[in-house]
VOPAGU-2260 file (C-alpha; in pm, 1 decimal, decimal comma):
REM VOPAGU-2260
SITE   aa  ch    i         X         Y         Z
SITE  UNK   A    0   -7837,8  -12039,2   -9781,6
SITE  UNK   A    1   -7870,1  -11804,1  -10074,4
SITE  UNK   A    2   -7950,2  -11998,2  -10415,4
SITE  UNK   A    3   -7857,5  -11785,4  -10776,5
SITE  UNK   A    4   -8027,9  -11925,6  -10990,3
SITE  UNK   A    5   -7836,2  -11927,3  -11388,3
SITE  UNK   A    6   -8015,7  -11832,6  -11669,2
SITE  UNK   A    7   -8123,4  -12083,5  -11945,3
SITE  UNK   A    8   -7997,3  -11818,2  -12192,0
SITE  UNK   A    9   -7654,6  -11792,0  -12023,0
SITE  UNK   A   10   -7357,5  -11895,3  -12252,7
SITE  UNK   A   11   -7074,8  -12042,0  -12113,6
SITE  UNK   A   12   -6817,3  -12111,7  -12360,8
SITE  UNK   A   13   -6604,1  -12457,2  -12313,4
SITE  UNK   A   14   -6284,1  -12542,8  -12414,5
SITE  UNK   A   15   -6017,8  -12337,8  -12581,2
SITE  UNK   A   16   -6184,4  -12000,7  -12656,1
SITE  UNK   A   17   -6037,3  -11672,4  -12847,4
SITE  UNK   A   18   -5802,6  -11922,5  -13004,4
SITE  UNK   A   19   -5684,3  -11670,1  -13297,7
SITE  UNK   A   20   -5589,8  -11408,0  -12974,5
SITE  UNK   A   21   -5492,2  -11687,2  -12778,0
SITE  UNK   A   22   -5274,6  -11734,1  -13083,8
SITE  UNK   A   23   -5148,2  -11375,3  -13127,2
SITE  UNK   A   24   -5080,3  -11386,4  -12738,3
SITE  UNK   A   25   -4847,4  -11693,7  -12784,1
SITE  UNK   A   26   -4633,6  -11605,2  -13084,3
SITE  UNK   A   27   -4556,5  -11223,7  -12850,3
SITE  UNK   A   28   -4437,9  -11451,0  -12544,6
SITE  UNK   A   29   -4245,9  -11648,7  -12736,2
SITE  UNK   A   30   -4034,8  -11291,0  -12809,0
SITE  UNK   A   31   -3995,9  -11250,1  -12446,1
SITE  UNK   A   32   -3887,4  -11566,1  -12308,4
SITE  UNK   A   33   -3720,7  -11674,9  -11941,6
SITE  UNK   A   34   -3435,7  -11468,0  -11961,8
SITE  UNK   A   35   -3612,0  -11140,6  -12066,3
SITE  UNK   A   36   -3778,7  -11177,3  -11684,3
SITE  UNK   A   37   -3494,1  -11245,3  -11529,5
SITE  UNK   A   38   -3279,1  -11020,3  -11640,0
SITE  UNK   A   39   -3571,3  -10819,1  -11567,7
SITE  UNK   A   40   -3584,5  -10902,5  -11216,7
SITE  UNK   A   41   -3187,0  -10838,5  -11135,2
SITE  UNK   A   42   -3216,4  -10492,6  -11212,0
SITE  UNK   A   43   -3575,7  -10423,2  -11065,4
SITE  UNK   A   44   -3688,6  -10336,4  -11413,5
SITE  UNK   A   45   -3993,3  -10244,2  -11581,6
SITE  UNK   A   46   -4064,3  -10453,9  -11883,9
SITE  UNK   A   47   -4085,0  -10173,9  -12099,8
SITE  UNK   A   48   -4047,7  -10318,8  -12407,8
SITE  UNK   A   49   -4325,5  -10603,3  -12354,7
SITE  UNK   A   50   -4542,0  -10344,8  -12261,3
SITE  UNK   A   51   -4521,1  -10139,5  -12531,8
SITE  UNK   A   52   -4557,6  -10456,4  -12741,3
SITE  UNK   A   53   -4899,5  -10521,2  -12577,4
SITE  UNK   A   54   -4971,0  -10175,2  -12625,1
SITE  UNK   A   55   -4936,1  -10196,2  -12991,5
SITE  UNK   A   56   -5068,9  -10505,3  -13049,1
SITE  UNK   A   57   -5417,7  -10349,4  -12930,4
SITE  UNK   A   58   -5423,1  -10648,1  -12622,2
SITE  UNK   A   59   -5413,9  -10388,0  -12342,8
SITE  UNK   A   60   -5690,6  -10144,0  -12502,4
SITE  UNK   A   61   -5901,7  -10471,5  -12544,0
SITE  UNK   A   62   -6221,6  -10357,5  -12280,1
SITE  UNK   A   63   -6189,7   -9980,0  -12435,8
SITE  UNK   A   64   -6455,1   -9919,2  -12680,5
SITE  UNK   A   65   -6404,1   -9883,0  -13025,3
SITE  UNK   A   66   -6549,0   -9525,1  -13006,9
SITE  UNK   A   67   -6282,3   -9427,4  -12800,7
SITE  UNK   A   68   -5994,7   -9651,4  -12993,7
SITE  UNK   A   69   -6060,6   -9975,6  -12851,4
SITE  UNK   A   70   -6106,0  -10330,9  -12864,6
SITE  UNK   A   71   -6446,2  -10308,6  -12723,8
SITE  UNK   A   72   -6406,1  -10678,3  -12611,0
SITE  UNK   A   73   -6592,1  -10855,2  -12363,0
SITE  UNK   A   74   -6431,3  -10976,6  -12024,1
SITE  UNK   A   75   -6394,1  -11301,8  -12089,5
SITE  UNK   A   76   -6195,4  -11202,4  -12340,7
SITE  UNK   A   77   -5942,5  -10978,2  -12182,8
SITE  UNK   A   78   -5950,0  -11283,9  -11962,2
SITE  UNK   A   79   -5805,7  -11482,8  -12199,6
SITE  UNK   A   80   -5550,2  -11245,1  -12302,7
SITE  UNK   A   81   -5418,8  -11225,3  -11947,3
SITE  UNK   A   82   -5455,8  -11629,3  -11903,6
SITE  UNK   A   83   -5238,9  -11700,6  -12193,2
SITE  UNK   A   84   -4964,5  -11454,5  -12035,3
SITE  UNK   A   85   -4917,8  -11595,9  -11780,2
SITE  UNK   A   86   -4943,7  -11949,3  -11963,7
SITE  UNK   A   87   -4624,9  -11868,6  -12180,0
SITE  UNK   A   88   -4436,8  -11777,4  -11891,9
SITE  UNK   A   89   -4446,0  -11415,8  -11868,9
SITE  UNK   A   90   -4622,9  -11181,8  -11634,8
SITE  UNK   A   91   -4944,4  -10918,3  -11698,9
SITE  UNK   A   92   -4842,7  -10752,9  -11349,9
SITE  UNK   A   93   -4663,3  -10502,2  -11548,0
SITE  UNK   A   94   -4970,6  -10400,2  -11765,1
SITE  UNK   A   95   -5335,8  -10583,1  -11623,2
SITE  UNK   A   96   -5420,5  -10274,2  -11399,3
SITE  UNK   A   97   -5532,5  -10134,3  -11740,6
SITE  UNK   A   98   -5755,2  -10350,0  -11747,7
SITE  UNK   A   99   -5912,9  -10385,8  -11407,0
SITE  UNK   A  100   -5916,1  -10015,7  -11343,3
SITE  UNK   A  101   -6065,4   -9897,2  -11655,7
SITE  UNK   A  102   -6404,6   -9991,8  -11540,0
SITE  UNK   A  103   -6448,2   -9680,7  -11329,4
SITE  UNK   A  104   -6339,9   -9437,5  -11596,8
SITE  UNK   A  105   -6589,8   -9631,8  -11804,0
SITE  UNK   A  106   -6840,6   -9664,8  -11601,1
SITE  UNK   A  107   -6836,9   -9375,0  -11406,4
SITE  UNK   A  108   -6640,5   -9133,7  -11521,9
SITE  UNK   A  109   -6807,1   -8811,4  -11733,3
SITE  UNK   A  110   -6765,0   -8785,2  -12128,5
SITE  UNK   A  111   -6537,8   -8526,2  -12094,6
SITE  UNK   A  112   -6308,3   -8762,7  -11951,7
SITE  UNK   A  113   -6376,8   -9020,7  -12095,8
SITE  UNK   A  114   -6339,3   -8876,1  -12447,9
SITE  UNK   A  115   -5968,3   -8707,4  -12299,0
SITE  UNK   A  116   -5837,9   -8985,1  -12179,8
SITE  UNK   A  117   -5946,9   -9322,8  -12328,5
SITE  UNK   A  118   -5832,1   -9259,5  -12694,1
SITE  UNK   A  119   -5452,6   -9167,9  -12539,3
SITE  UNK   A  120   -5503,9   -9469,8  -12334,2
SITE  UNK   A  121   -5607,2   -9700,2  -12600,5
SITE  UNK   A  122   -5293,0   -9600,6  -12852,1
SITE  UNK   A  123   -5027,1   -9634,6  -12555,2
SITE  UNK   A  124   -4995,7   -9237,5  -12563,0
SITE  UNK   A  125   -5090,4   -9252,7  -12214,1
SITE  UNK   A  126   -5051,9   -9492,7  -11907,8
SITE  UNK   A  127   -5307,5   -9547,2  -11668,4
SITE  UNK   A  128   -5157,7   -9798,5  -11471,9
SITE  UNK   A  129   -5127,9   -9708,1  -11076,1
SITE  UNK   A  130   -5415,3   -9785,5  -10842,2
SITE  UNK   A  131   -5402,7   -9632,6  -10531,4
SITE  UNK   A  132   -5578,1   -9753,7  -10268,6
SITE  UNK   A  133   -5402,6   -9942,2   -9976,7
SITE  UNK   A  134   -5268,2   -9748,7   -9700,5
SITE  UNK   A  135   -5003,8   -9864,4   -9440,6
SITE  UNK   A  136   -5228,3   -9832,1   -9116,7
SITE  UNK   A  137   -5543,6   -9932,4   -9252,0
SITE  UNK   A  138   -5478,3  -10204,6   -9493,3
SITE  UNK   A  139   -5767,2  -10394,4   -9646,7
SITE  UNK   A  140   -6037,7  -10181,2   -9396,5
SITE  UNK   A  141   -6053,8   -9943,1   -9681,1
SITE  UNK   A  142   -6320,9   -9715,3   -9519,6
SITE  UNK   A  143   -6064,7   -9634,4   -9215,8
SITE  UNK   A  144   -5803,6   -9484,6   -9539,6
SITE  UNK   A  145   -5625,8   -9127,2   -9387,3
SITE  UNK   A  146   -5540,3   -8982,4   -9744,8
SITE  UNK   A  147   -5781,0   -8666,1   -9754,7
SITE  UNK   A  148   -5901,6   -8495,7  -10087,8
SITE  UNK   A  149   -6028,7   -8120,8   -9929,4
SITE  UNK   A  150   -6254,1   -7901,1  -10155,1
SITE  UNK   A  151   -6132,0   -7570,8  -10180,4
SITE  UNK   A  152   -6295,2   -7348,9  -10507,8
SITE  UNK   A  153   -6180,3   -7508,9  -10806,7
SITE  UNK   A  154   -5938,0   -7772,8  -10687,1
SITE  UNK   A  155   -5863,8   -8005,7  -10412,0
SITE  UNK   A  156   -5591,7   -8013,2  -10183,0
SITE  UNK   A  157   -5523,7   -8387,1  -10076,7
SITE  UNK   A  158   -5260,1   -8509,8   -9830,0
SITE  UNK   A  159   -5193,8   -8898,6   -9746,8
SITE  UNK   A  160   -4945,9   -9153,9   -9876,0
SITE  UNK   A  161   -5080,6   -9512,0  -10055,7
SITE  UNK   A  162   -4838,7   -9824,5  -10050,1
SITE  UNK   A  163   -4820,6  -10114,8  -10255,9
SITE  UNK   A  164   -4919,1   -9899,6  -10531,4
SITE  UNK   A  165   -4769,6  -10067,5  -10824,3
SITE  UNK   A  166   -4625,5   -9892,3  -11144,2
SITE  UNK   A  167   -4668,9   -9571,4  -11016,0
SITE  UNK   A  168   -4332,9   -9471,6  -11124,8
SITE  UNK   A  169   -4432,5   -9596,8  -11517,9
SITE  UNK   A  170   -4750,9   -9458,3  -11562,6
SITE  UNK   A  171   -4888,4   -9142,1  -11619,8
SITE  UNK   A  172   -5237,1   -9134,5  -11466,8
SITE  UNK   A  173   -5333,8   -9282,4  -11125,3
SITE  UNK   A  174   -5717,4   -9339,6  -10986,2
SITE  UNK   A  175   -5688,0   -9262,8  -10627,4
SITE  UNK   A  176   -5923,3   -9332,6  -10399,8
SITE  UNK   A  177   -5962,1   -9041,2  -10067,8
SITE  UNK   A  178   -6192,2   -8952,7   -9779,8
SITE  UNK   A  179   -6341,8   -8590,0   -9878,6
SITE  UNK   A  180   -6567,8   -8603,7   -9565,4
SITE  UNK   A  181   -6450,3   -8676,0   -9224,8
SITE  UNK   A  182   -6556,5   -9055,9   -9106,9
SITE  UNK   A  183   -6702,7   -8918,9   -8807,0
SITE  UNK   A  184   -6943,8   -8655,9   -9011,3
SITE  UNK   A  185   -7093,0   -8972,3   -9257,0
SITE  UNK   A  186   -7379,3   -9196,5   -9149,1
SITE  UNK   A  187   -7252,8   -9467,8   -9288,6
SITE  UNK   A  188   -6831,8   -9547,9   -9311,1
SITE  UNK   A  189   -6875,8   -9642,6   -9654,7
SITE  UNK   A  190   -6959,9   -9305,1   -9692,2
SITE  UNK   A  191   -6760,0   -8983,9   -9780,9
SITE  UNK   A  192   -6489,6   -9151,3  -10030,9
SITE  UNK   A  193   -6432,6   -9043,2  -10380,0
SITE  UNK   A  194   -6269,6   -9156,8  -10658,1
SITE  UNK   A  195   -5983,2   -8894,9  -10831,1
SITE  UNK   A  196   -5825,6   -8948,9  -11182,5
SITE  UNK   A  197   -5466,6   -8807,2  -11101,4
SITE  UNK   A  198   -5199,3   -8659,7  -11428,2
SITE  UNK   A  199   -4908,2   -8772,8  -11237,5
SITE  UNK   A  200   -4686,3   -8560,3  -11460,9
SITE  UNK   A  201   -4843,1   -8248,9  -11284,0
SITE  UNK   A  202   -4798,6   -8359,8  -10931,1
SITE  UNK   A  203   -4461,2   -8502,8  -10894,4
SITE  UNK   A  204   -4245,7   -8247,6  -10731,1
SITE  UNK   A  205   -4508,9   -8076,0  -10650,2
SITE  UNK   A  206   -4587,9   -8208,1  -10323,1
SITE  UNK   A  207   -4629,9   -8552,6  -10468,4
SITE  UNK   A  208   -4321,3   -8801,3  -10409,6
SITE  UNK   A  209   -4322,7   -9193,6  -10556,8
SITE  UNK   A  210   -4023,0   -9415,9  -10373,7
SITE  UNK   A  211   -3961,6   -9749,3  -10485,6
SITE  UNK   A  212   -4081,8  -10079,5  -10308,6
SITE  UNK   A  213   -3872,5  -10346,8  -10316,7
SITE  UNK   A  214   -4038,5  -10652,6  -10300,1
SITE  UNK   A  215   -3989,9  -11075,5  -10306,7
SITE  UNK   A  216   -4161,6  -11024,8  -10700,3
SITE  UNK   A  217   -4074,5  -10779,5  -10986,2
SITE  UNK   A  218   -4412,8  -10607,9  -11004,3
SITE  UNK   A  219   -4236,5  -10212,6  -10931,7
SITE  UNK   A  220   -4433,3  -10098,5  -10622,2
SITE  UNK   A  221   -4384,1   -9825,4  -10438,8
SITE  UNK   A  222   -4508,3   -9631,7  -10199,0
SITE  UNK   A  223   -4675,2   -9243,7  -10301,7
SITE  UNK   A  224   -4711,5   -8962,0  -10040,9
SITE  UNK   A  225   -4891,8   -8644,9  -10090,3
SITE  UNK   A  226   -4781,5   -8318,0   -9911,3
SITE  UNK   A  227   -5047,6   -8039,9   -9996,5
SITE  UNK   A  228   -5080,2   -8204,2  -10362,1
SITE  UNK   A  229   -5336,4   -7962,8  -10542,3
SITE  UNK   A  230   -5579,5   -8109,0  -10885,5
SITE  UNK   A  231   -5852,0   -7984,4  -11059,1
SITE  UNK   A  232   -6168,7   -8052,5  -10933,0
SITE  UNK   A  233   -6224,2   -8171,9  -11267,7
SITE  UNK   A  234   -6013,7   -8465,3  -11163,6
SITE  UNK   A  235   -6308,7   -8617,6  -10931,6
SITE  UNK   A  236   -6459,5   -8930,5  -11088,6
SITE  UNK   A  237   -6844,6   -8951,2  -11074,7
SITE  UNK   A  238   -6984,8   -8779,3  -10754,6
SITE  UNK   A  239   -6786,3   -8667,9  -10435,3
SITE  UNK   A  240   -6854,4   -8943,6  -10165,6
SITE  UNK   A  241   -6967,7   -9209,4  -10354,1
SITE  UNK   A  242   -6613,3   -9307,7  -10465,3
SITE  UNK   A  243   -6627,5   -9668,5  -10262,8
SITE  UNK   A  244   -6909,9   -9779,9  -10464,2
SITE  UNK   A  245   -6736,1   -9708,2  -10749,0
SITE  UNK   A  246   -6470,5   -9888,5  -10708,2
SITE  UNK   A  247   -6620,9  -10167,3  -10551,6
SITE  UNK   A  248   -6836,2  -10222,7  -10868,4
SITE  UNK   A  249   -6500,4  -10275,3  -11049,9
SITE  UNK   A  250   -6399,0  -10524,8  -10811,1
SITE  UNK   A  251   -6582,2  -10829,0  -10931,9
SITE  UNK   A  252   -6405,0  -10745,6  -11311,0
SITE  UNK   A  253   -6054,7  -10718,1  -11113,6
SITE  UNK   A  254   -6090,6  -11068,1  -10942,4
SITE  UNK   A  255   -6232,5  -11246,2  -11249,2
SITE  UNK   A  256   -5880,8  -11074,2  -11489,0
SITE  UNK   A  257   -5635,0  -11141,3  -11199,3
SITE  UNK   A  258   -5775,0  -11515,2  -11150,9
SITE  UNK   A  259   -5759,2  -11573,4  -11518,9
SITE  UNK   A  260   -5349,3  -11492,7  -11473,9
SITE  UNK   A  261   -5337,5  -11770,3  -11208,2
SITE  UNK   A  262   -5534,8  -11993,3  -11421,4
SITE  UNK   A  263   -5272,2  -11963,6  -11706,7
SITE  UNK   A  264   -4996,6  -11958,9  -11426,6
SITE  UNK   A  265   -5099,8  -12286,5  -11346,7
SITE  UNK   A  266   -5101,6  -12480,1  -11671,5
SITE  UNK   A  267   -4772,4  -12322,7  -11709,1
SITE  UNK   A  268   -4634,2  -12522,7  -11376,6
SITE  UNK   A  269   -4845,8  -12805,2  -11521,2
SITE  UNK   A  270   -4678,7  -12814,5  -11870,5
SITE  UNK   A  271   -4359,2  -12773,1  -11700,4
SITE  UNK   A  272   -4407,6  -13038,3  -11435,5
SITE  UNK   A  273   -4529,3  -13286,4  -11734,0
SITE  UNK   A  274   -4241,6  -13250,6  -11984,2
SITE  UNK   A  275   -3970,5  -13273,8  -11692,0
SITE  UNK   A  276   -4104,8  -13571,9  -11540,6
SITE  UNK   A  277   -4171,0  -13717,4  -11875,0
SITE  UNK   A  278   -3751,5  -13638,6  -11948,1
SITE  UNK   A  279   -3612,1  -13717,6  -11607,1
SITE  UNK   A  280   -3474,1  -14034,5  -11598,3
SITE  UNK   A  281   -3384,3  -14124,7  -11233,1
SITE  UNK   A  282   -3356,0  -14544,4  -11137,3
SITE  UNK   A  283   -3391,1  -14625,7  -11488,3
SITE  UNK   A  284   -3745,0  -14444,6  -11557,6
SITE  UNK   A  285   -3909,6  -14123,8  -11576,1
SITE  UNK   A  286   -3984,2  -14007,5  -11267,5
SITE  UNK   A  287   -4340,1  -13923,5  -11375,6
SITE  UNK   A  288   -4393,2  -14282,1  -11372,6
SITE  UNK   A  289   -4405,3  -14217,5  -10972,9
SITE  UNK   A  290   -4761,0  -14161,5  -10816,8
SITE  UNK   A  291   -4579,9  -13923,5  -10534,0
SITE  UNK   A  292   -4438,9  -13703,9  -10862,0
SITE  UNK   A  293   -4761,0  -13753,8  -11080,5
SITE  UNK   A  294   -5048,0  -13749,1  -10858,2
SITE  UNK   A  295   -4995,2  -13410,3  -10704,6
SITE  UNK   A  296   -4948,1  -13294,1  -11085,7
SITE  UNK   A  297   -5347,9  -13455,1  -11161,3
SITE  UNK   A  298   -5446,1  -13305,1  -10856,3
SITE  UNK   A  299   -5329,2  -12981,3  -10916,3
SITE  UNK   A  300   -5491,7  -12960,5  -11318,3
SITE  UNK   A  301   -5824,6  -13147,7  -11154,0
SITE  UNK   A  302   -5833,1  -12782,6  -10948,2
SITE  UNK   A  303   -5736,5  -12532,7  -11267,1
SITE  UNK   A  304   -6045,2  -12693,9  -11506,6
SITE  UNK   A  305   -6325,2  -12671,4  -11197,6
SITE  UNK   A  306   -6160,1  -12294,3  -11096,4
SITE  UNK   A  307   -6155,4  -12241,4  -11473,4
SITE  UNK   A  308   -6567,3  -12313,4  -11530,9
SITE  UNK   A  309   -6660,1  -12111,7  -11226,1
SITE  UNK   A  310   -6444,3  -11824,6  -11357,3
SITE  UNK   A  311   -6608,2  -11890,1  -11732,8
SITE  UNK   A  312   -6949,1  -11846,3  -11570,0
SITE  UNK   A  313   -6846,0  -11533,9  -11392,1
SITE  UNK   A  314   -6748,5  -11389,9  -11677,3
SITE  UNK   A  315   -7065,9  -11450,6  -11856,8
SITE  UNK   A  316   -7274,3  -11307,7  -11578,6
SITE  UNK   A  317   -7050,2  -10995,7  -11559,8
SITE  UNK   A  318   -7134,8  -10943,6  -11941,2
SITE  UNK   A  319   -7484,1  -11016,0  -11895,4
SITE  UNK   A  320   -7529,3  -10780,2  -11624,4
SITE  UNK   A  321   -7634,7  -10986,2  -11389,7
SITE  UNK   A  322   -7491,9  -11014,9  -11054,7
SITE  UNK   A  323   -7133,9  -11230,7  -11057,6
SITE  UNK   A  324   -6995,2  -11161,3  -10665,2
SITE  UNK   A  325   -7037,6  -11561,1  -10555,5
SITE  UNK   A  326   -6854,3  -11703,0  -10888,6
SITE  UNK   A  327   -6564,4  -11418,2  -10939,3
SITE  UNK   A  328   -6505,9  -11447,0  -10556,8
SITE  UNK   A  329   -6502,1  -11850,4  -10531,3
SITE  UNK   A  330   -6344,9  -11812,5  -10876,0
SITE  UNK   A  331   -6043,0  -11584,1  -10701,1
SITE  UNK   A  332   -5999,4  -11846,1  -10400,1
SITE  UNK   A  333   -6023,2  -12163,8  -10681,8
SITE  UNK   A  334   -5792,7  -12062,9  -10892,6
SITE  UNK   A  335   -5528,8  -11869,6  -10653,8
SITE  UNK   A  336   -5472,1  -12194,7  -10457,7
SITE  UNK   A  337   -5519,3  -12433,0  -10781,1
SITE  UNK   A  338   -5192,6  -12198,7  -10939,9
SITE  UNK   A  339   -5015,0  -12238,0  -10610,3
SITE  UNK   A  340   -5074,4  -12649,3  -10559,9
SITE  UNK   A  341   -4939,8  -12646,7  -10898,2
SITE  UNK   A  342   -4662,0  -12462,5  -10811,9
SITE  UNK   A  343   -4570,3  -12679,6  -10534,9
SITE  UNK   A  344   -4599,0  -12932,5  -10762,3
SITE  UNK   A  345   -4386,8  -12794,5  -11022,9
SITE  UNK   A  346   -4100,7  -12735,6  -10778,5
SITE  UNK   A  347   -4147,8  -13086,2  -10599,3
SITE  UNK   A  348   -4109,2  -13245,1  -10931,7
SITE  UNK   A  349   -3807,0  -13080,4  -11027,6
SITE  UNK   A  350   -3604,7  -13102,4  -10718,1
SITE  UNK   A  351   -3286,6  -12919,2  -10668,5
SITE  UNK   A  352   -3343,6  -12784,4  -11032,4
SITE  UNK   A  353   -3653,7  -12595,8  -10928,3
SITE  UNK   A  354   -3427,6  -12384,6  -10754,3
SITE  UNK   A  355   -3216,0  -12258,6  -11035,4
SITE  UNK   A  356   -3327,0  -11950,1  -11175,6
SITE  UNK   A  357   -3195,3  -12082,3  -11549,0
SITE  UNK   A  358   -3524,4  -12307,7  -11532,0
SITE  UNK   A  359   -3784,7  -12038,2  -11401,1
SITE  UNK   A  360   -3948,8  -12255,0  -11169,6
SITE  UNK   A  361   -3858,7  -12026,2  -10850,5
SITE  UNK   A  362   -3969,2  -11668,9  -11030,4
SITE  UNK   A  363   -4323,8  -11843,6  -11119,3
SITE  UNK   A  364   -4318,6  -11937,7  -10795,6
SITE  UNK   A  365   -4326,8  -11652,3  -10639,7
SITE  UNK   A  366   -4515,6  -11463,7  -10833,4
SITE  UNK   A  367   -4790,0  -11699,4  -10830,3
SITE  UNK   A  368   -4849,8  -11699,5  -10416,8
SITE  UNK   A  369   -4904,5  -11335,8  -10466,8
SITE  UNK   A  370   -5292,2  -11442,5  -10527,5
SITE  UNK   A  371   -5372,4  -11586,1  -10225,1
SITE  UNK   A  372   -5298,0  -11216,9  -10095,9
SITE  UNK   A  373   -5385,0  -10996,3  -10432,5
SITE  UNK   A  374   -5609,0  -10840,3  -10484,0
SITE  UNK   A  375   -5825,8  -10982,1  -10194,6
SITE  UNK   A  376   -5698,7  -11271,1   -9924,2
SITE  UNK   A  377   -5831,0  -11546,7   -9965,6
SITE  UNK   A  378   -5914,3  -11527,4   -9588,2
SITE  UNK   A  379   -6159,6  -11219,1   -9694,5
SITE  UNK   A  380   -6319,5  -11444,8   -9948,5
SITE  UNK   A  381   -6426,3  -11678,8   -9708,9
SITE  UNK   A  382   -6564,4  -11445,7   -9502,9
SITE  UNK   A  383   -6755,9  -11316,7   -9796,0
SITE  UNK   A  384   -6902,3  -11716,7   -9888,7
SITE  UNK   A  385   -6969,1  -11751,4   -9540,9
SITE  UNK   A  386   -7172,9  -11388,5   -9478,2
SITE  UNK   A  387   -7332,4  -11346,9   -9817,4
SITE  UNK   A  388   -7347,3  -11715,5   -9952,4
SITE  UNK   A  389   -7404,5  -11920,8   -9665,7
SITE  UNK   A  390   -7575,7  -11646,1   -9471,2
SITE  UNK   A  391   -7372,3  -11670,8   -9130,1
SITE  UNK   A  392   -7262,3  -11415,3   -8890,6
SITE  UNK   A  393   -7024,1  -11195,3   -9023,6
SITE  UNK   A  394   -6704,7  -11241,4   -8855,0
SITE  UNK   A  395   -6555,6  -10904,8   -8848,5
């Protein structure tokens, strides 16, 4: 069994942290409250206006450096911007991608891009907000992905189509990820991807077509296919075949974000489970006076605070530099089923109420089962604790 050991030097932050953005974050939700989703949700609308709330605020610009017009914040930070989101009751699916991708235009991506793109990013000029990836055959075995980037002078020519690719149709840049070498001409199948920074302005219409996803939550995917879709070579991201790596090494920043949402998704079910069963009066008492109402409610915030502290300490390692894979992975599968036992929870507690859209309950609901499948299953992360944790066979 693999032991990590922690640094003595390692600072782990307890309790309520960021308070004065964890502040700001609050008194925004509060301008965007139940009904704003909803409404949201029966049209299969982009929350524009929240968006461009965050955007001005500075929230979503919070890992860009301040050379390039940015926060310059650390994770755990944007962490807590994204926690206290989802805490009031709204949703970061419109706007976290920001976030999670920017890593590999930070990391990897040239100065010349960097210094194009970031500042336009940063003051909402620009989106970069679409992540494509999945693909319908291959799914999560991301080194079997058909989309194909070919080299050709000064451009490439790439043909595929991505699903589930989220907000494609409200942002303006995409990172896509394609094969540029055959899988059968690599040594190794991790081999021969690369990472692309797409202008979708220039390619739609131009071989380049977006459709619309509907979906059981409100998070605008859709589905992106690419006909003889020619970019500048310019557009490659780091170097050509190397493009799984990259991504990959952004991975551990997108499960440590996206767990922070069902963190704060979960002591919103909590708060909401509390005051109702605190109000509802049913055989002459509150019904939280009931261990079968109250006990699943303790159980449920018991799980948030431990997937909370693993998720702290991945964030500090992540900042640190030092390797974070164990605690943003167990942090992912902690919190994802901590937000959805809370969940269940929440809806238990209010009954037939729980069902009425007026109360919210229902959209939370769904939205917040999403992480046992986004952005990794949690059947993938125990495979991963199992193989590189607990050093057994690998099971696939």
């Amino acid at each position: 069994m693999k032991h990590n050991p922690i640094p003595e030097s390692l600072h782990i932050a307890l309790g309520e942290d960021f308070t004065e953005i964890r502040e700001s974050i609050r008194a925004i939700c509060a301008n965007f409250p139940g009904k704003y989703w909803r409404d949201l949700e029966e049209k299969s609308a982009y929350p524009t206006e929240f968006v461009n709330t965050l955007t001005q605020s500075g929230y979503l610009a919070a890992l860009i450096p301040e050379e390039f017009g940015g926060s310059g914040m650390p994770l755990r930070a944007a962490a807590a911007i994204l926690e206290e989101i989802h805490a009031s009751g709204c949703n970061a699916g419109a706007c976290h991608a920001q976030m999670y991708i920017m890593g590999t235009l930070l990391r990897h991506g040239s100065q010349a891009q960097k210094s194009l793109y970031l500042p336009k990013i940063a003051s909402g000029e620009l989106r970069l907000q679409a992540f494509g990836v999945t693909e319908p055959t291959t799914g999560t075995d991301t080194t079997k992905l058909k989309t194909r980037a070919v080299r050709s002078a000064d451009h490439y020519i790439i043909n595929g189509q991505k699903v589930w690719t989220s907000r494609a149709l409200h942002s303006d840049l995409m990172l896509l990820l394609a094969r540029t070498t055959p899988i059968e001409q690599v040594k190794k199948k991790s081999e021969g991807l690369s990472v692309f920074l797409i202008d979708i302005r220039d390619c739609l219409g131009k071989g380049m077509e977006i459709k619309p996803l509907k979906a059981m939550v409100n998070h605008n995917a859709t589905e992106v296919f690419f006909s003889d879709v020619k970019i500048p070579s310019s557009s490659l991201i780091g170097e050509e075949g190397k493009g799984l790596k990259y991504i990959l090494d952004g991975m551990n920043a997108e499960r440590i974000l996206v767990s922070a949402e069902a963190i704060g998704d979960a002591r919103w079910f909590t708060k909401k489970s509390v005051d109702y069963a605190n109000e509802r009066i049913v055989f002459n008492r509150a019904i939280g006076q009931n261990q079968g109402i109250a006990f699943p409610v303790a159980r449920a915030y018991a799980e948030t605070q431990a997937a909370d502290l693993i998720l702290r300490r991945a964030a500090a390692l992540f900042t640190a530099n030092l390797p974070c894979g164990d605690d943003a992975n167990m942090g992912k599968l902690l919190a994802s089923e901590a937000s959805w036992k809370a969940a269940e929870a929440c809806l238990q507690t209010h009954g037939g109420f729980g069902f009425a859209c007026e109360y919210d309950v229902e959209r939370k609901w769904r939205e917040t089962r999403l992480f046992q499948i986004a952005p990794i299953s949690t059947n993938l992360v125990l495979s991963y604790i199992a193989e590189h944790i607990l050093e057994l066979p690998r099971s696939y």
